[in-house]
C-alpha positions in Angstrom: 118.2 78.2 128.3 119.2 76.5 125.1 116.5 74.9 122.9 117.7 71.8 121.4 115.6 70.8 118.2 116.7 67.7 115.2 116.2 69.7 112.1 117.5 66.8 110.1 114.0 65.3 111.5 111.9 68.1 111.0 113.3 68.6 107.4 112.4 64.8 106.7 109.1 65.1 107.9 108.3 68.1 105.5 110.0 66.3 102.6 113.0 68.7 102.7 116.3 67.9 100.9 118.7 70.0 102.7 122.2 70.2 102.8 124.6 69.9 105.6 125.3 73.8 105.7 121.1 74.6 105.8 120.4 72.3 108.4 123.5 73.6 110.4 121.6 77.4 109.7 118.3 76.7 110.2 119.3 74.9 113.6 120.8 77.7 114.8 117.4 80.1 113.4 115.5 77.8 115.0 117.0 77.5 118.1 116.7 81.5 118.3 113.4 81.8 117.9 112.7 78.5 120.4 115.0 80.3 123.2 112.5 83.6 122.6 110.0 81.7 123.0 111.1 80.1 126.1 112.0 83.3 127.8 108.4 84.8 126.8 107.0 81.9 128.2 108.5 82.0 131.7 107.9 85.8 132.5 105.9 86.0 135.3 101.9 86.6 133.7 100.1 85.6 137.0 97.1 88.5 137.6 97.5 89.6 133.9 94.4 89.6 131.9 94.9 88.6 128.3 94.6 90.8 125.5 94.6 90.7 122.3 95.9 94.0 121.1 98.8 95.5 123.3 96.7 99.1 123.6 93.0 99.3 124.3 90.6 99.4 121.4 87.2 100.8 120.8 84.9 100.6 117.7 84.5 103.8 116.5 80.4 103.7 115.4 78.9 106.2 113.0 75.1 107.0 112.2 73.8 105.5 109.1 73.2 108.2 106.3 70.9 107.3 103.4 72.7 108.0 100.2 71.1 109.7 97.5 70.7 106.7 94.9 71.0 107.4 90.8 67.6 107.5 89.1 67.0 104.5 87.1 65.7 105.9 84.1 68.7 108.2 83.6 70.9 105.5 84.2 68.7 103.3 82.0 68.8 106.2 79.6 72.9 106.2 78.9 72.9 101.9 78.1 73.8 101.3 74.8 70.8 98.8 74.5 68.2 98.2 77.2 65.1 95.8 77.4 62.3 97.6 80.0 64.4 97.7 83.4 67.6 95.8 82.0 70.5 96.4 80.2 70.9 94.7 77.6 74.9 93.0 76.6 76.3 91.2 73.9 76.5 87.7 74.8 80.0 86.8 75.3 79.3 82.8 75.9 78.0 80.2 73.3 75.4 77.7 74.3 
């Protein structure tokens, strides 16, 4: 079931320069993938329910776990320069 399609057109409408010998190979790509498409289209689908992943998919769940978090003060401790609960940074932006 050929596909016929102008590429000269659709290269025009995208602004495309091509020459002779692109528009002669991307009609016959394009045709290719049109004809696939065609044949994918007329398989008989009636009764088949749509998916959208060829093999059936679960989500795997997990219990949350509470991670042990750093204490601030040792963290706060190894800062080259702190101000109460901050770190302090050079300023690396004028104003």
């Amino acid at each position: 079931m050929p596909v016929e399609i102008d590429i000269a057109k659709v290269a025009r409408l995208a602004r495309l320069s091509l020459t002779d010998e692109q528009l002669e190979r991307y009609r016959v790509q394009c045709e290719v993938v049109l004809e696939h498409a065609a044949r994918v289209q007329a398989l008989p689908t009636e009764g088949v329910a749509p998916t959208s992943h060829p093999l059936p998919r679960t989500n795997v769940f997990r219990e949350d776990e509470v991670a042990e978090c750093l204490d601030r003060e040792e963290v706060l401790a190894a800062a080259p320069d702190r101000d109460g609960d901050y770190f302090l940074v050079p300023r690396i932006l004028d104003e």
